[in-house]
C-alpha positions as CSV (number, residue, x, y, z in Angstrom):
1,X,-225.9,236.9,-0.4
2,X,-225.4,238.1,-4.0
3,X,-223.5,240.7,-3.3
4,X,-221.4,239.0,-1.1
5,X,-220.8,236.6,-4.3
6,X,-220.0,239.4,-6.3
7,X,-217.7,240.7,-4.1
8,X,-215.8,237.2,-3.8
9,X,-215.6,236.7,-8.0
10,X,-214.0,240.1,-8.0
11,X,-211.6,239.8,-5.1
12,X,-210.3,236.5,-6.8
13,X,-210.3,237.6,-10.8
14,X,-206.4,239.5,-10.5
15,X,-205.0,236.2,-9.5
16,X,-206.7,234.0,-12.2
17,X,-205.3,236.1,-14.4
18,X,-202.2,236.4,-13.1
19,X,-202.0,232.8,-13.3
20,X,-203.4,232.7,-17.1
21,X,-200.2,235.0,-18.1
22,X,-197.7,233.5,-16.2
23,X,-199.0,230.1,-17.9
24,X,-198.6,231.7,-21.2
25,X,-195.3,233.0,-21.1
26,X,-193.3,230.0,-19.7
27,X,-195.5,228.3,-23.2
28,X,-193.1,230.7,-25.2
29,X,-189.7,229.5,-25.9
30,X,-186.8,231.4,-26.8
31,X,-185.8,231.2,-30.5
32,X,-182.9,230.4,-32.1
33,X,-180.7,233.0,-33.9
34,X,-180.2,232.2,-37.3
35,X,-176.7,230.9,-39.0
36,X,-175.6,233.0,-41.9
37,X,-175.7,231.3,-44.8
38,X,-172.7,230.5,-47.0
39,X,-171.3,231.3,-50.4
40,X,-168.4,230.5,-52.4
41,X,-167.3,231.0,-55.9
42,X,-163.9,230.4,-57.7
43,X,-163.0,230.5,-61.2
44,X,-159.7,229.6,-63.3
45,X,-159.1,230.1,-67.3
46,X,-155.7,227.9,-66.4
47,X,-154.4,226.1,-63.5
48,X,-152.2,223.4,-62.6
49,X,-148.2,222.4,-63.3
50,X,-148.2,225.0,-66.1
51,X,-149.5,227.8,-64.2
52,X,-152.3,229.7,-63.6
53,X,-154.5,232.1,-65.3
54,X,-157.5,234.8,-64.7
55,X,-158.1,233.3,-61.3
56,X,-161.0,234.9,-59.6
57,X,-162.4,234.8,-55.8
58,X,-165.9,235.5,-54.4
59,X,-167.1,234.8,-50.8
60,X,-170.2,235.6,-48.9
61,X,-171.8,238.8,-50.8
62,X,-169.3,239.7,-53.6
63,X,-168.6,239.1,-57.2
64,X,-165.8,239.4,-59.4
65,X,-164.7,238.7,-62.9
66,X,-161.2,238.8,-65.4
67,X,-161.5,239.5,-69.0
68,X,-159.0,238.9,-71.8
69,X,-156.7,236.5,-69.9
70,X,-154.4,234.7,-72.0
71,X,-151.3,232.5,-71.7
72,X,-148.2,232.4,-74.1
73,X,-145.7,230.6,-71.8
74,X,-144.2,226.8,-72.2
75,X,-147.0,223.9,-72.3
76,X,-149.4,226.3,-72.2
77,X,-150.9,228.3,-74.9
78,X,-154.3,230.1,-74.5
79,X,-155.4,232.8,-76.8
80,X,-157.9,234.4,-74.9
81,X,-160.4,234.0,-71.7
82,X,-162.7,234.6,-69.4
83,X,-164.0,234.4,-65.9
84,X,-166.8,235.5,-63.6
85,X,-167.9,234.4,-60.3
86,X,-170.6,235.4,-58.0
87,X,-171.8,234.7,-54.3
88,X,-175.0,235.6,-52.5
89,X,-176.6,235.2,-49.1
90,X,-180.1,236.6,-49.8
91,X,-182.8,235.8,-47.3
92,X,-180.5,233.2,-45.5
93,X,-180.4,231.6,-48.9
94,X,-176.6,230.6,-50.3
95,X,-176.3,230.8,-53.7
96,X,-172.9,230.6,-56.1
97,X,-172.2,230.8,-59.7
98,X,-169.3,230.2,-61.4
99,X,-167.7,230.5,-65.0
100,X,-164.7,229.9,-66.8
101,X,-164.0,230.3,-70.9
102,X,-161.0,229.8,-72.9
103,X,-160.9,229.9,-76.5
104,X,-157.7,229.3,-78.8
105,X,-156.3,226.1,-76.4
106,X,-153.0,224.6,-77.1
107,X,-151.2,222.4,-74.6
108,X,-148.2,220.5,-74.2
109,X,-146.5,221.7,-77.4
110,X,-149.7,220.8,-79.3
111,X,-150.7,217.8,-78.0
112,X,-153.8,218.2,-77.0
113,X,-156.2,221.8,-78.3
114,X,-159.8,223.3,-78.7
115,X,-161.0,226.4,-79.7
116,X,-163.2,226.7,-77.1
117,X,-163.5,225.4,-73.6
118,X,-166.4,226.6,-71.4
119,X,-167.2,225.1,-68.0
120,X,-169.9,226.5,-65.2
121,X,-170.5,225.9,-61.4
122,X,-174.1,227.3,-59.6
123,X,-174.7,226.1,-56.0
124,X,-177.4,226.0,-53.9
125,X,-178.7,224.5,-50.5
126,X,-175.5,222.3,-50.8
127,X,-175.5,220.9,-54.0
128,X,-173.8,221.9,-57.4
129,X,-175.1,221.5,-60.8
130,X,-172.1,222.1,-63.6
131,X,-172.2,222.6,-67.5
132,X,-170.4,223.1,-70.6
133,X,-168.5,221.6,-73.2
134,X,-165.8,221.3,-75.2
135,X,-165.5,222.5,-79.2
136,X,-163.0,221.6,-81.7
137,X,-160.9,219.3,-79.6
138,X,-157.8,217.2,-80.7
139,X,-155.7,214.7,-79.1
140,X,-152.2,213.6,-80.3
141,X,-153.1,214.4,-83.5
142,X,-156.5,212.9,-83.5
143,X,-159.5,215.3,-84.3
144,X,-162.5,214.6,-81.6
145,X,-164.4,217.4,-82.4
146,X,-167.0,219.0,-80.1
147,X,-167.5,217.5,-77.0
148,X,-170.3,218.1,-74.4
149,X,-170.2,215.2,-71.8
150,X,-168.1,213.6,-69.1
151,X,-165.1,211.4,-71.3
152,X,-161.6,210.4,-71.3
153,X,-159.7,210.2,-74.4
154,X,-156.4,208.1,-73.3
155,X,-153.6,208.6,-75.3
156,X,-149.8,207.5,-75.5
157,X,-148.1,209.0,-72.6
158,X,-151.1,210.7,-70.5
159,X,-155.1,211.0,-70.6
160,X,-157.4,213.8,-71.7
161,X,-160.5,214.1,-69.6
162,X,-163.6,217.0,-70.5
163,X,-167.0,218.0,-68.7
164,X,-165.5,216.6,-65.6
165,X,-166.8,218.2,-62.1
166,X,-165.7,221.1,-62.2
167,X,-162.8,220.7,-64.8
168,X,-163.9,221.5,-68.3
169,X,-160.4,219.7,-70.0
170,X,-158.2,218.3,-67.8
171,X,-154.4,216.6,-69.3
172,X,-152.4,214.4,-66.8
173,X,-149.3,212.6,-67.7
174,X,-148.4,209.4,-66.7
175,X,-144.8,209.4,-68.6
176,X,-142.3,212.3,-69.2
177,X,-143.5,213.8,-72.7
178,X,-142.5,216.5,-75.1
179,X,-140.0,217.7,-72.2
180,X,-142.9,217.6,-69.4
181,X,-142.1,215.7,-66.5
182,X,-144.8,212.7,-65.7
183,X,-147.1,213.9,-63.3
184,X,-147.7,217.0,-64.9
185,X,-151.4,218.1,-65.3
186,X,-153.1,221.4,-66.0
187,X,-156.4,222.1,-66.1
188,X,-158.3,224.4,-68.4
189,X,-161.5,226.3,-67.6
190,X,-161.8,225.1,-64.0
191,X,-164.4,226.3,-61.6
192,X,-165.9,225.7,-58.0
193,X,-169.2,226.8,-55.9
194,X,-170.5,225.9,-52.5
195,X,-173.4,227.2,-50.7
196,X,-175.4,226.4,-48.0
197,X,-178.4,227.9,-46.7
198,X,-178.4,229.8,-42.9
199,X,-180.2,227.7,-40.3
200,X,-183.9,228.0,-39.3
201,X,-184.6,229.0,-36.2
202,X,-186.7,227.1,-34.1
203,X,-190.6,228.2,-33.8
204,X,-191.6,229.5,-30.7
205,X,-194.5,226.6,-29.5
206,X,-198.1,227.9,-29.6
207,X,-199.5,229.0,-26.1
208,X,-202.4,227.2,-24.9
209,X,-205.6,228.8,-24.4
210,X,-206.3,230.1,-21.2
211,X,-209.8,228.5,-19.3
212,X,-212.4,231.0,-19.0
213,X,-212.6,232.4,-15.0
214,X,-215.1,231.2,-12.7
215,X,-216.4,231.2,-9.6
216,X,-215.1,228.4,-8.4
217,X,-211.2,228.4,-6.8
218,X,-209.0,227.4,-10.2
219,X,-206.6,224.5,-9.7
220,X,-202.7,225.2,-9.8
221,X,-201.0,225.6,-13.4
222,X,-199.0,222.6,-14.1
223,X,-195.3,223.8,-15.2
224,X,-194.9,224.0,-19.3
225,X,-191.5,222.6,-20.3
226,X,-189.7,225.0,-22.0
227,X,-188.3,224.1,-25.7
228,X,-184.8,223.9,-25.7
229,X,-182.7,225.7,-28.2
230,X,-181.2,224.3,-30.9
231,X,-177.6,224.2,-30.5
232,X,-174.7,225.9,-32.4
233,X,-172.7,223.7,-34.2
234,X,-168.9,224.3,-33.1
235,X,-167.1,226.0,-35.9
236,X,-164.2,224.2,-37.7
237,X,-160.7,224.4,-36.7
238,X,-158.4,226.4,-38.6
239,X,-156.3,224.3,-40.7
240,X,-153.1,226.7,-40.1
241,X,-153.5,226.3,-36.1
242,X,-153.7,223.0,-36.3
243,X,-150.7,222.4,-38.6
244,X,-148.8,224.9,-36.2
245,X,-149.2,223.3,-33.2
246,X,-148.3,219.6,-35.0
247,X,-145.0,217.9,-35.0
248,X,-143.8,218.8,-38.2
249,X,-140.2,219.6,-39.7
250,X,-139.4,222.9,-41.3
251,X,-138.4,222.2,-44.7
252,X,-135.2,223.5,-45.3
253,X,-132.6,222.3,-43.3
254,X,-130.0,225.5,-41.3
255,X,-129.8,228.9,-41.4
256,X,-132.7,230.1,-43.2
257,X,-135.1,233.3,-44.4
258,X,-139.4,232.6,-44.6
259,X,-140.6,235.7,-46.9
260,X,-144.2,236.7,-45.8
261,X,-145.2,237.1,-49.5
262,X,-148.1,234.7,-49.9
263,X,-150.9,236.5,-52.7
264,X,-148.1,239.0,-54.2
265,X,-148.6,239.1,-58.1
266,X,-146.7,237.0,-60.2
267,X,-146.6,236.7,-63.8
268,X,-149.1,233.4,-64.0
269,X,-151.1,234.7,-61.2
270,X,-151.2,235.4,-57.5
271,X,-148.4,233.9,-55.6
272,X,-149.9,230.4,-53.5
273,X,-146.9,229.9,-51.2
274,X,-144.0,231.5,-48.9
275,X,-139.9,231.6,-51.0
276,X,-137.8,230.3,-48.4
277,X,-134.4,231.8,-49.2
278,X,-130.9,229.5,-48.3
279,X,-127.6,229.0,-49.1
280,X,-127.4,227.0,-52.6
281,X,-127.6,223.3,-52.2
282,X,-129.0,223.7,-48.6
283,X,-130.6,220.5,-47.4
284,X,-134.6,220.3,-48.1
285,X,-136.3,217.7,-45.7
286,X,-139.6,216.1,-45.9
287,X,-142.4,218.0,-43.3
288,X,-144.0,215.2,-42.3
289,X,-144.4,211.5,-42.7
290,X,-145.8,211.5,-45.8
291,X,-145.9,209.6,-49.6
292,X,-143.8,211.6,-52.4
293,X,-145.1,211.9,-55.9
294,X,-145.1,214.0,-58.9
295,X,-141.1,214.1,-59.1
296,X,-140.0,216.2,-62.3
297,X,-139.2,218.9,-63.6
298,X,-141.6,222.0,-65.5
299,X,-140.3,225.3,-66.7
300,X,-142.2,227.4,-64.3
301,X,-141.2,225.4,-61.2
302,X,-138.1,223.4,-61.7
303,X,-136.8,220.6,-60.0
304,X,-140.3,220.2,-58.1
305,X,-142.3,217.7,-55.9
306,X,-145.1,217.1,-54.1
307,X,-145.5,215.1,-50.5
308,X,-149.2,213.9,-49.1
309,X,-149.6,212.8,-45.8
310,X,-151.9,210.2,-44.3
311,X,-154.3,212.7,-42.8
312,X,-154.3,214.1,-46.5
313,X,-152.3,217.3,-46.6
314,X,-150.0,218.1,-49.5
315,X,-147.4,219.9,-49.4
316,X,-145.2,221.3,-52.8
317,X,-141.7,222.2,-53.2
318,X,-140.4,223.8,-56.1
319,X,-136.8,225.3,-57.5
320,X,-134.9,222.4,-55.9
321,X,-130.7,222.5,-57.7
322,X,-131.3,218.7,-57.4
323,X,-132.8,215.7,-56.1
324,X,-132.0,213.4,-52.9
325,X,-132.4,209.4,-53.7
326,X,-135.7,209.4,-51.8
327,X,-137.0,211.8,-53.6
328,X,-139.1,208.8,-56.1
329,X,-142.9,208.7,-56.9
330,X,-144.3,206.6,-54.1
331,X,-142.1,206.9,-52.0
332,X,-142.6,206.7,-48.2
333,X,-140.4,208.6,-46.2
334,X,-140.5,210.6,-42.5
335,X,-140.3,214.0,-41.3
336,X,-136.8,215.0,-41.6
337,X,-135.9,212.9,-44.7
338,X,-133.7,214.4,-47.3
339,X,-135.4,215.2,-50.2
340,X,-133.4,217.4,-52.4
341,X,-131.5,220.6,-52.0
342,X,-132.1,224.6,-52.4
343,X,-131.8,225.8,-55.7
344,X,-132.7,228.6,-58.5
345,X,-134.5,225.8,-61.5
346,X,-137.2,227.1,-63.3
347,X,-138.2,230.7,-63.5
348,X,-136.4,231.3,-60.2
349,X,-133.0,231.4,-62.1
350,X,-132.7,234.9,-62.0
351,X,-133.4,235.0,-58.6
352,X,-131.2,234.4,-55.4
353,X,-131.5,230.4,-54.5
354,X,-134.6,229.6,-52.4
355,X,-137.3,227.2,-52.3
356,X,-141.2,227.8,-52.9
357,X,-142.9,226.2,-50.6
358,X,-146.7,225.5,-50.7
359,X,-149.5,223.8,-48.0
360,X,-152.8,222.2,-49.3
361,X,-154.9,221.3,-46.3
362,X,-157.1,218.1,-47.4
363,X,-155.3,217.5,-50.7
364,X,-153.7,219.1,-53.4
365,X,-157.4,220.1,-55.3
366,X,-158.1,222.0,-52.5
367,X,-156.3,225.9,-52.4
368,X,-153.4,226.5,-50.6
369,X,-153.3,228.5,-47.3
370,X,-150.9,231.3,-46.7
371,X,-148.3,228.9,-45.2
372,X,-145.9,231.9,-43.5
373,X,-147.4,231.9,-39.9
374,X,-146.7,227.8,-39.9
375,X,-143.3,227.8,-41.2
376,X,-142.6,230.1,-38.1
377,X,-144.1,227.7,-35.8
378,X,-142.4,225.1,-37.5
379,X,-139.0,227.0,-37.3
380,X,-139.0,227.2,-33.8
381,X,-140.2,224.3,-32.8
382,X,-140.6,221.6,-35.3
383,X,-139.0,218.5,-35.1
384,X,-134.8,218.5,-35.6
385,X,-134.3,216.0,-38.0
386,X,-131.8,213.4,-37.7
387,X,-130.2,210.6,-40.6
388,X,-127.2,210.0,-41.9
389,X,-127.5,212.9,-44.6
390,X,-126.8,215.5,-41.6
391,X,-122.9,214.5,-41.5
392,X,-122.4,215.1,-45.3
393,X,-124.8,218.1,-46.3
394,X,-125.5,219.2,-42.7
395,X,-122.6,221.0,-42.1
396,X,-121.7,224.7,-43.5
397,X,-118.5,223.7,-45.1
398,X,-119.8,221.0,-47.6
399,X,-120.0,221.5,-50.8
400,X,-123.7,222.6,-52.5
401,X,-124.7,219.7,-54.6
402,X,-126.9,219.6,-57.5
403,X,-125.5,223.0,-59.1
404,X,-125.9,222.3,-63.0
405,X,-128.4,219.7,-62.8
406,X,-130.6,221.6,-65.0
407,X,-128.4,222.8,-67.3
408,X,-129.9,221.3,-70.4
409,X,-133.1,221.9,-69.8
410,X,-132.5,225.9,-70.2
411,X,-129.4,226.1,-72.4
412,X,-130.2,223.7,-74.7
413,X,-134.2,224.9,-74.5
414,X,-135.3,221.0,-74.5
């Protein structure tokens, strides 16, 4: 009899086991492969209406920095500067850092200067922590002194704000001034970070302890659910495919030329749109359904403008000969509206008459996107405007309009 016992424990101990491993791998779930995590870091010495200057980029793992950079050009005056940015993923940790210096700040003629401007950005699991200050500043005459948190000095014809987010002193006129255009703004020392960390993968769940084999028949394993993965969040659309495939009007009106020359160097910095090149005074419509603002005129751009549509995107038009009536501040107009014609204003005078032409998905703050492989779209199949504009300016033999409304502005040097 005891054999025979010890003969049946043996003959059922593979199985038991058998059953014991299979129970603890369905226990172990399949993990999760982790996110990258995300950095990004941008710096600015200048930027704005007036230009910009010693713009630097990092993203993911990089870093980058401009030293010396200076301005010397109309409204803006900057004796020196300085920018750095870094961006890490270590670990599946985000991290970004930011900095931006300028020293020897005048603007608008005088206006408003410092000797020193310094403003940082440093990100990490999603938030942002900024600092710096302000020294030796001076508004309209009036000597503030050094400045080290968030104010607004208002004064007749604009406002002066410092240690704001990421703008270390911002200008902004709200009436034309000293030969600026209401509207105008530039920023000097402005930076930006953003970083997230990767995402965790799931944990594997902790297999249960398997019951010691006896004698006695074991009962069936009950299934073990399996842990479901955690799931990929979809990644964003690209802003550019999804202002491609929109209804959306190109914005110059007839025969014209798209140059693919978004980033190339320009004297103020790299270049932030496409030049679309057109006989002089062709007519330039409004993209979308949209509100116009900042209507004026700056040295750098000319006869410029900006239109903001309900979703949020701006869109900026620069070296217009002239204005159409709708082009106003406020304004409401839809795609297809006349809003000025193709010119040569600004620094562009030199240059065969075209318009620059610039798209800022969610807002002007935000960077502009290399616009060129929209304006093809939009050239090919964007809406065909119509309006009672078409049977003056619409045809090839009218007349260019707008051809010396500039003319004291860079003759007369006012």
């Amino acid at each position: 009899m005891r054999g025979r016992h010890t003969g049946a424990v043996r003959g059922r101990t593979p199985a038991i086991l058998l059953l014991a491993v299979g129970a603890a791998v369905a226990l172990v779930a399949p993990s999760t492969a982790q996110a990258p995590a995300k950095a990004h870091a941008e710096a600015r010495v200048a930027a704005g209406d007036l230009g910009t200057v010693g713009r630097v980029i990092a993203d993911g793992d990089a870093n980058d920095r401009a030293l010396d950079g200076g301005a010397n050009q109309d409204g803006l005056g900057i004796a020196g500067g300085r920018t750095s940015v870094r961006a890490s993923r270590d670990r599946g940790k985000g991290l970004a850092h930011a900095v931006a210096r300028a020293r020897g700040v005048v603007l608008l003629g005088g206006i408003v200067t410092a000797t020193r401007v310094e403003r940082t950005a440093t990100a990490a699991a999603g938030d942002v922590v900024y600092g710096g200050s302000v020294r030796g500043l001076a508004v309209a005459g009036q000597v503030i002194g050094d400045v080290s948190k968030p104010t607004a000095y208002p004064f007749d014809g604009g406002t002066v704000t410092v240690n704001t987010a990421g703008a270390g002193l911002r200008v902004a006129l709200t009436a034309d001034l000293a030969g600026f255009a209401a509207g105008t703004t530039v920023t000097v020392a402005a930076v930006e970070a953003a970083a997230t960390d990767g995402a965790v993968p799931a944990p594997s769940p902790t297999p249960t302890s398997s019951p010691t084999a006896t004698p006695t028949p074991s009962p069936s394993p009950t299934a073990t659910p399996t842990a479901e993965p955690t799931p990929t969040p979809a990644p964003k659309p690209d802003p550019a495919d999804r202002l491609a495939r929109g209804a959306f009007a190109f914005p110059v009106y007839g025969d014209a030329n798209v140059s693919d020359d978004f980033g190339a160097a320009r004297e103020i910095g790299p270049h932030q749109g496409n030049d679309i090149f057109a006989a002089f005074g062709a007519p330039v419509l409004a993209v979308a359904d949209g509100t116009v603002y900042k209507v004026g005129t700056l040295p750098i751009s000319g006869n410029r403008l900006w239109l903001r549509t309900p979703r949020g995107d701006a869109f900026f038009y620069a070296h217009l000969s002239a204005f159409a009536p709708d082009a106003v501040d406020g304004r409401q107009v839809k795609a297809g509206t006349l809003l000025g014609f193709t010119g040569n204003t600004g620094d562009a005078e030199p240059t065969p008459p075209h318009v620059h032409f610039e798209i800022h998905p969610g807002g002007e703050p935000r960077k502009a996107i290399d616009p060129h492989r929209v304006l093809l779209a939009w050239q090919q199949h964007g809406i065909v405007p119509t309006g009672g504009w078409i049977a003056r300016y619409g045809r090839d033999t009218a007349p260019p309009p707008g051809a010396l409304v500039e003319v004291r502005d860079f003759i007369a040097g006012e």
